[in-house]
N, CA, C and O of each residue as an XYZ file, in Angstrom:
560
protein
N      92.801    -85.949    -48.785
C      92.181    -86.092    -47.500
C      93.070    -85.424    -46.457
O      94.171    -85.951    -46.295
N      92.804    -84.456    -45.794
C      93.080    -83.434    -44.482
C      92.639    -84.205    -43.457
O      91.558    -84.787    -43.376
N      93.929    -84.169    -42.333
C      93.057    -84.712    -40.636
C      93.256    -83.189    -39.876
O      94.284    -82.513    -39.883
N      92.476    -82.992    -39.482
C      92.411    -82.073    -38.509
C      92.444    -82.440    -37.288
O      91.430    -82.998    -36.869
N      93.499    -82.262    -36.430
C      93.516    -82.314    -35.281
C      93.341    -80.818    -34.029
O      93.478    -79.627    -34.307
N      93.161    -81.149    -33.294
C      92.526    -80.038    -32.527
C      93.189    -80.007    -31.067
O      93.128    -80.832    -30.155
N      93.877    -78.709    -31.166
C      94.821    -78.503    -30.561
C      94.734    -77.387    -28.831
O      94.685    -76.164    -28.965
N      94.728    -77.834    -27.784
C      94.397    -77.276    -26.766
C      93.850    -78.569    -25.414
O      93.684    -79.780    -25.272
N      93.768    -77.520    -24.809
C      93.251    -78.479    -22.997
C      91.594    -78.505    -23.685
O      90.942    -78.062    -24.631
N      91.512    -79.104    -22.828
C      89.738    -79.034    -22.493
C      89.532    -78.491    -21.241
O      90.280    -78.640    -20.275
N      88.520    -77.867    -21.273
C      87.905    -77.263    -20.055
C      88.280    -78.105    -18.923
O      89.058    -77.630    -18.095
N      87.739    -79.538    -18.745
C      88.130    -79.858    -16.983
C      89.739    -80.074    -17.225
O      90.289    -80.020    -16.125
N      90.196    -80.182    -17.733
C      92.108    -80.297    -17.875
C      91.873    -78.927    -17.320
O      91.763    -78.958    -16.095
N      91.763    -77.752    -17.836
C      92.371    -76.626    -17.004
C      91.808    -76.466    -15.828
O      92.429    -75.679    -15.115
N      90.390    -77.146    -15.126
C      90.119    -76.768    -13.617
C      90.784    -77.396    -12.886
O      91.038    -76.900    -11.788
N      91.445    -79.061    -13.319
C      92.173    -79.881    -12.443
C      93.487    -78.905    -12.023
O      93.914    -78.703    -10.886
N      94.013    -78.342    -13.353
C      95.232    -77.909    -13.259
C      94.802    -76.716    -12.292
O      95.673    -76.545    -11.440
N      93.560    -75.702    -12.142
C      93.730    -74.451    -11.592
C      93.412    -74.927     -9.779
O      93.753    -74.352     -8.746
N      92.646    -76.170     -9.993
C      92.401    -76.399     -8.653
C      93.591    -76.934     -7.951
O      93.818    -76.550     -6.804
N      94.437    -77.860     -8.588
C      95.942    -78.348     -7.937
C      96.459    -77.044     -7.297
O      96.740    -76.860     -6.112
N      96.535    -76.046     -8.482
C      97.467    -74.910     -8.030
C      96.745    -74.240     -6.663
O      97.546    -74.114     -5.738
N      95.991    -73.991     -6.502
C      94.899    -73.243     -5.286
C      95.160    -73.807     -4.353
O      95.327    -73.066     -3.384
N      95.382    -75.648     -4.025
C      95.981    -76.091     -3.139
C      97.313    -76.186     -2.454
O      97.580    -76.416     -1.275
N      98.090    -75.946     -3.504
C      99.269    -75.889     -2.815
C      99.897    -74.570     -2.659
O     100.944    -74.200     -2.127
N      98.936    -73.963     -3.288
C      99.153    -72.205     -3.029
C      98.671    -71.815     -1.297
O      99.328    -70.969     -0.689
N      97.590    -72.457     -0.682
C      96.656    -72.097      0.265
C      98.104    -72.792      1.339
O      98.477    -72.154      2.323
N      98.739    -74.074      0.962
C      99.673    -74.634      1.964
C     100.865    -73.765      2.436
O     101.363    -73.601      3.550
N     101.214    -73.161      0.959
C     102.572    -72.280      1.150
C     102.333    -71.652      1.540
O     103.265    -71.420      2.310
N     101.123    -70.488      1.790
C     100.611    -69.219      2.537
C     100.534    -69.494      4.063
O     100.937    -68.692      4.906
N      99.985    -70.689      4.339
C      99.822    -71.266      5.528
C     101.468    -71.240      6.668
O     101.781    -70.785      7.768
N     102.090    -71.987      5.614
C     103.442    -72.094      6.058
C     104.333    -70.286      6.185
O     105.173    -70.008      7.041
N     104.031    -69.711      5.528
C     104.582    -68.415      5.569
C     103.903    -67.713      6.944
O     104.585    -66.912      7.582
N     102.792    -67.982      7.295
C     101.913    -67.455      8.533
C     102.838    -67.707      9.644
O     103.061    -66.900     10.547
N     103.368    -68.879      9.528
C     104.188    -69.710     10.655
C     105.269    -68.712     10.737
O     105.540    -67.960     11.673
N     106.048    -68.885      9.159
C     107.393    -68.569      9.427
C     107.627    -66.767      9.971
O     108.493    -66.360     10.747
N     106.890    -66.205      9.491
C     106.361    -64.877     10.260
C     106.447    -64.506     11.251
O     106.850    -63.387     11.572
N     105.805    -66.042     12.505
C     105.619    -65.125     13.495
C     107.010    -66.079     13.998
O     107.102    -65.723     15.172
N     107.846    -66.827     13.826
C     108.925    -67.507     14.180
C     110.045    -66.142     14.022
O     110.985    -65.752     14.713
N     109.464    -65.697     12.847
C     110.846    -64.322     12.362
C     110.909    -63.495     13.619
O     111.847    -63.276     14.385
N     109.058    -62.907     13.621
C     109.119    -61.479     14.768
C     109.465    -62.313     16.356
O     109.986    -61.506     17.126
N     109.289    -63.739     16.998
C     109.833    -64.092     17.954
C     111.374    -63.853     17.784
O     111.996    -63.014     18.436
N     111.739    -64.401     17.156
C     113.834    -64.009     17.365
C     114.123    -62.493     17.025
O     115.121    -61.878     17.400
N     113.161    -62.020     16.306
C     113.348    -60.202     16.110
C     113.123    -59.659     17.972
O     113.724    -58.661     18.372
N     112.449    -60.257     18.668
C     111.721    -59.747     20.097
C     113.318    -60.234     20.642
O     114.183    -59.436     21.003
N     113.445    -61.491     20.611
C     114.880    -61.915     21.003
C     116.223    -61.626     21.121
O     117.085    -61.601     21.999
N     116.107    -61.413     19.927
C     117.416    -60.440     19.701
C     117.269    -59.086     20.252
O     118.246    -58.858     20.965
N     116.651    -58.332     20.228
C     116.119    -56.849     20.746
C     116.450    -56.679     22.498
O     116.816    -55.676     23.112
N     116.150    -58.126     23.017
C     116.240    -58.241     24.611
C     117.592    -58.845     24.631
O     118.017    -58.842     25.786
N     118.497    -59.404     23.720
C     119.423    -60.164     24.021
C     120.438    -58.933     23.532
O     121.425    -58.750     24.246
N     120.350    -58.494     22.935
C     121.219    -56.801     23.005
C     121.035    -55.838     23.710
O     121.798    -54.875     23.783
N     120.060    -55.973     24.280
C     119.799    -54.967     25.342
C     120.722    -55.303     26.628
O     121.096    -54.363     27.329
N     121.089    -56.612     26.943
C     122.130    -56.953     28.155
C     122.986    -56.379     27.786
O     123.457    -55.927     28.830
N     123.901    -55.854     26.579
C     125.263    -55.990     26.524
C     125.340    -54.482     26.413
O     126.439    -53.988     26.666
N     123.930    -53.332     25.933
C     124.096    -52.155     26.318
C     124.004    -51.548     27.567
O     124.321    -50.364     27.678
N     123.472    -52.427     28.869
C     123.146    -52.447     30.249
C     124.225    -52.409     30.425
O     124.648    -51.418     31.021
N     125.186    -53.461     29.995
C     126.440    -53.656     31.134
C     127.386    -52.587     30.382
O     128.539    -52.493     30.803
N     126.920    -51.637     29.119
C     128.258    -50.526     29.074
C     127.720    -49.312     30.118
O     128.540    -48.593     30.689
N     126.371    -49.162     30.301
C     125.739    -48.355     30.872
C     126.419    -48.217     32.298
O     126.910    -47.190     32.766
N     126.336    -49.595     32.950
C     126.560    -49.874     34.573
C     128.379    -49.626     33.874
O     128.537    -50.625     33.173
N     128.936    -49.261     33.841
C     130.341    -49.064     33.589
C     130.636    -47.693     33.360
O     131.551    -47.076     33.905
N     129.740    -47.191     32.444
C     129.957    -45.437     32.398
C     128.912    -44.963     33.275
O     128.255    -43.980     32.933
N     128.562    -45.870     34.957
C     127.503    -44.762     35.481
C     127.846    -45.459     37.143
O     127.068    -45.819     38.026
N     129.269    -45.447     37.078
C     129.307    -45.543     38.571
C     128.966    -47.214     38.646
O     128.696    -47.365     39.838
N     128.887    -48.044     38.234
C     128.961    -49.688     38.775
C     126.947    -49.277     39.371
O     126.335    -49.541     40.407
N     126.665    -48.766     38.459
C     124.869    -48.890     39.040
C     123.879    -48.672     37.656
O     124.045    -47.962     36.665
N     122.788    -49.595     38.036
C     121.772    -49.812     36.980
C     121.176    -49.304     36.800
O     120.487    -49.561     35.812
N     120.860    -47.945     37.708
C     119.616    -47.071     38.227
C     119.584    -46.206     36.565
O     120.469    -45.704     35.873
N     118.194    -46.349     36.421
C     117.565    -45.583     35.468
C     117.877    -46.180     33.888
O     117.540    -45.747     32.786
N     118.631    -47.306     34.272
C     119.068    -47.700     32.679
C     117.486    -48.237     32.141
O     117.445    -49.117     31.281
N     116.665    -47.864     32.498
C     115.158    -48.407     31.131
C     114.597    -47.484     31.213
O     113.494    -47.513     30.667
N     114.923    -46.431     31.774
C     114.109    -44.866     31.424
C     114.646    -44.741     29.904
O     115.737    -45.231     29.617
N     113.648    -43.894     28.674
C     114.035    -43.338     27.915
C     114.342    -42.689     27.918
O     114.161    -41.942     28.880
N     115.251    -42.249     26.664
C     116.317    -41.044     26.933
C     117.542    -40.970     27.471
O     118.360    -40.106     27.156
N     117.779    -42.061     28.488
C     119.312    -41.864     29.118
C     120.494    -43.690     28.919
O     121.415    -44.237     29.525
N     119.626    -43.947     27.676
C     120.092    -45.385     27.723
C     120.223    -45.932     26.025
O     119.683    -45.338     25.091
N     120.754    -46.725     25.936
C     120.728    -47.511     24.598
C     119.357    -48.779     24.823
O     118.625    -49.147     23.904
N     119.291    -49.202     26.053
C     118.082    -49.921     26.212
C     116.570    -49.786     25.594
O     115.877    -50.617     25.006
N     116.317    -48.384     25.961
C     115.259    -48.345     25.578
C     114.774    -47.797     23.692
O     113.724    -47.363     23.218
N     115.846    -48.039     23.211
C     115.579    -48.633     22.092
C     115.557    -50.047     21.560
O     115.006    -50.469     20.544
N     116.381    -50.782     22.599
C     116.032    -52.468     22.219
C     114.798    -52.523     22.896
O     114.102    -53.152     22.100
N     114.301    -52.334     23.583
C     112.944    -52.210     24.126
C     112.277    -51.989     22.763
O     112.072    -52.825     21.884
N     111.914    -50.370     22.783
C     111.243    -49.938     21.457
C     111.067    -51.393     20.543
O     110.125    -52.136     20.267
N     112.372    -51.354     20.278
C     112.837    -52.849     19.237
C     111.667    -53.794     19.445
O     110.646    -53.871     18.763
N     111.994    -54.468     20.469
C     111.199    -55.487     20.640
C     109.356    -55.760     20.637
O     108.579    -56.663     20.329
N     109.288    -54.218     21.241
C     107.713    -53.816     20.685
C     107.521    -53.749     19.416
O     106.530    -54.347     18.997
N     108.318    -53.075     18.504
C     108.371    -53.273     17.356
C     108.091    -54.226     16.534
O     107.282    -54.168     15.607
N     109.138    -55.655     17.035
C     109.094    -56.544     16.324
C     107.504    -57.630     16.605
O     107.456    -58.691     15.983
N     106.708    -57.377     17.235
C     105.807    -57.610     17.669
C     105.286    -58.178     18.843
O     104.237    -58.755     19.126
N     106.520    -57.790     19.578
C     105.984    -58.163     21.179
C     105.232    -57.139     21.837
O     105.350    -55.927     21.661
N     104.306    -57.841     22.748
C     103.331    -57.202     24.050
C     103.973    -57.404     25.320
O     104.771    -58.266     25.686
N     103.542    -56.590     25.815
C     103.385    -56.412     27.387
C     104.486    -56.697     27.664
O     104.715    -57.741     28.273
N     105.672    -55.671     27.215
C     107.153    -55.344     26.994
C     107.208    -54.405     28.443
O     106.608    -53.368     28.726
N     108.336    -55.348     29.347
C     108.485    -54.658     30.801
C     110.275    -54.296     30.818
O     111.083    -54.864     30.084
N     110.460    -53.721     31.366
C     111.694    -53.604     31.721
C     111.635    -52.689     33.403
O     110.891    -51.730     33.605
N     112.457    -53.188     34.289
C     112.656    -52.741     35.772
C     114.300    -52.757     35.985
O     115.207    -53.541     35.707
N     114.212    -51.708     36.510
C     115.899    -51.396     37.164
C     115.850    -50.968     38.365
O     114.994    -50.348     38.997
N     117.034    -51.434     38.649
C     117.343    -51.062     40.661
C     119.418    -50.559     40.875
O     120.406    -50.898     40.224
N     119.310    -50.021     41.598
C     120.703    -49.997     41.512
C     121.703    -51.396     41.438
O     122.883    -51.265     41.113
N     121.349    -52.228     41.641
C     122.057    -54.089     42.100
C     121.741    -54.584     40.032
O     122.694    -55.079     39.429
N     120.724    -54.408     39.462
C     120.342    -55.044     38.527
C     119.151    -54.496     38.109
O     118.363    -53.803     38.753
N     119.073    -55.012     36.547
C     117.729    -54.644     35.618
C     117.131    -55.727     35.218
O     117.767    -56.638     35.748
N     116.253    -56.192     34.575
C     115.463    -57.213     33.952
C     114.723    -56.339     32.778
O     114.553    -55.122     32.855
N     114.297    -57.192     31.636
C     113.065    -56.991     31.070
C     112.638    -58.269     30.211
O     113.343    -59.252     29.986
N     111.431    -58.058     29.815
C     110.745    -58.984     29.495
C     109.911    -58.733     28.655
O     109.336    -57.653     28.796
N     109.526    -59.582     27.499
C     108.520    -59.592     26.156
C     107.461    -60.695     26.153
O     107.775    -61.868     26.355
N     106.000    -60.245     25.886
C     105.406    -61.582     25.887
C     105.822    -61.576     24.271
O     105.828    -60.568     23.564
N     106.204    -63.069     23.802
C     106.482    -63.542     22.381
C     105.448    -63.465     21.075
O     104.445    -63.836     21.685
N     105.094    -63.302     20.052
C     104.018    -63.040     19.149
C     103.482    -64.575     18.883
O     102.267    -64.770     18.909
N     104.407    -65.686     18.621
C     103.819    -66.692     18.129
C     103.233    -67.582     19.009
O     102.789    -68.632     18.546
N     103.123    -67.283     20.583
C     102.731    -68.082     21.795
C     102.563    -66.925     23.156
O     103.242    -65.906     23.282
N     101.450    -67.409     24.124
C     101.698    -66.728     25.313
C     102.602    -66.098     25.943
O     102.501    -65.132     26.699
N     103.899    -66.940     25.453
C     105.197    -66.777     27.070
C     105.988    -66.299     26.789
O     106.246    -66.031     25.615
N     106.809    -65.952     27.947
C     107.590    -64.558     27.869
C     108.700    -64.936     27.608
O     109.012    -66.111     27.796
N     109.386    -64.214     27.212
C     111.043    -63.885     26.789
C     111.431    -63.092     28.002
O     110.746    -62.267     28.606
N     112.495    -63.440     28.214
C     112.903    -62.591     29.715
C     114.668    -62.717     29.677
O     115.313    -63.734     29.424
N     115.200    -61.343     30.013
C     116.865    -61.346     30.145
C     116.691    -60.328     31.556
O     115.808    -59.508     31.808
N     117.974    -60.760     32.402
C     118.364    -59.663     33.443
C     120.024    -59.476     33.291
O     120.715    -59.946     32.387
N     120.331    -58.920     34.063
C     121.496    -58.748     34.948
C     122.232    -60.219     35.290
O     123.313    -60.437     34.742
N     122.108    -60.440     35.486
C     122.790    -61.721     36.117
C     123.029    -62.872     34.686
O     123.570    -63.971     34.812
N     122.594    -62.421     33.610
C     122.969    -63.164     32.528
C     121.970    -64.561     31.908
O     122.266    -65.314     30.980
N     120.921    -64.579     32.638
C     119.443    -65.199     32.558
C     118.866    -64.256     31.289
O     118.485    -63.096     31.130
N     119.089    -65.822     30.254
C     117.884    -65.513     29.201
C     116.829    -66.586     29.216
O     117.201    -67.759     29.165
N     115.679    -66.326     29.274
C     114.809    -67.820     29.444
C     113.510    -67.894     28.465
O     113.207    -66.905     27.799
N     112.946    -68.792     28.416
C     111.358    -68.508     28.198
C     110.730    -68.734     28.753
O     110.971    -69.931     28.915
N     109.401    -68.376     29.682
C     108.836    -68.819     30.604
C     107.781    -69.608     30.203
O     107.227    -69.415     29.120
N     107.292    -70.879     31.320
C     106.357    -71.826     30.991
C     105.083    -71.349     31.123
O     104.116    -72.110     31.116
N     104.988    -70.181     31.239
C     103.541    -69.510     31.432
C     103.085    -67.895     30.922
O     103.936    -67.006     30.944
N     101.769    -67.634     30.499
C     101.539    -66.890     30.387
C     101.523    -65.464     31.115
O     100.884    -64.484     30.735
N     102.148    -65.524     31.958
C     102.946    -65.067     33.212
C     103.722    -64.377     33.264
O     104.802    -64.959     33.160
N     103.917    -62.282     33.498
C     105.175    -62.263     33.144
C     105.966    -62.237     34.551
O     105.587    -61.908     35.675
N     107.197    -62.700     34.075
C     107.924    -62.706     34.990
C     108.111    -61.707     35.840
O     108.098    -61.936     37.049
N     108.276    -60.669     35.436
C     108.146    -59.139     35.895
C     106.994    -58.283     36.552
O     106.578    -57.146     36.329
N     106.645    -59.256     37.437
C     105.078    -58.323     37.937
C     105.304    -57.425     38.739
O     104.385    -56.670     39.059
N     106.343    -57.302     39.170
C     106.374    -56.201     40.205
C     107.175    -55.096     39.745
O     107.966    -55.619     38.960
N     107.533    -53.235     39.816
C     108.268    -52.898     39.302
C     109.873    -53.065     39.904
O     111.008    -52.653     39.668
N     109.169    -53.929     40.812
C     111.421    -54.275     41.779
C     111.994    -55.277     40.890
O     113.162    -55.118     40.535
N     111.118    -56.617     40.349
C     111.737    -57.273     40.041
C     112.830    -57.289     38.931
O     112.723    -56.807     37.804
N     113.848    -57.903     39.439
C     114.972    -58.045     38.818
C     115.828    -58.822     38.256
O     116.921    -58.541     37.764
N     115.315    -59.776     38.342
C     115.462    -61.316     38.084
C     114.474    -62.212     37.389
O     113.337    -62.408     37.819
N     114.995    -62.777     36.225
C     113.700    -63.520     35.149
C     113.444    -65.035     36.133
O     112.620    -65.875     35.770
């Protein structure tokens, strides 16, 4: 006398198992959406928060003045600029005056702006608002 036993899942054993997986697959994707746009916000961040420290070699090799440091072409700025568009910021401003510069990023994962000047102001603003509406302003 032979027992045969019979060896394998059954059909709903493998949908439980394929449907578990689909769920916690759909969560981790979810969570990666997040961590994404958390990355390209501190990528925008960093881009404006290096851009102060090439301003102030600028105002040092140009006569103690700010003038023209966010034109392209005559600056290290306007590649942290670039940068920061890059990393997925909008409505990327930058203004210079002879006294001081500013610029400003709206952020990818929320409305509000990222903003650094001259005077050593890094902030985020409480509004969809950029700080920079005018081309004088110089101050976040």
């Amino acid at each position: 006398m032979t027992k045969r036993f019979d060896k394998g899942f059954t059909l709903i054993e493998l949908l439980v198992v394929i449907a578990i997986i689909g769920i916690l697959s759909s969560v981790v994707l979810a969570s990666l959406n997040s961590a994404r746009s958390k990355g390209a916000d501190a990528a925008i961040k960093s881009s404006l928060n290096n851009a102060r420290a090439q301003a102030e070699l600028f105002y040092d090799s140009n006569s103690s003045a700010y003038t023209t440091v966010c034109t392209a072409g005559t600056s290290n700025i306007s590649a942290m600029i670039t940068g920061a568009t890059n990393a997925g910021g909008t409505n990327v401003t930058c203004s210079d005056e002879p006294a001081g510069w500013a610029a400003s990023a709206q952020l990818k994962s929320s409305a509000v702006f990222y903003c650094v000047d001259s005077g050593g102001t890094a902030t985020t603003t409480n509004s969809a608002t950029n700080p920079l509406s005018a081309a004088t302003d110089v101050t976040c």
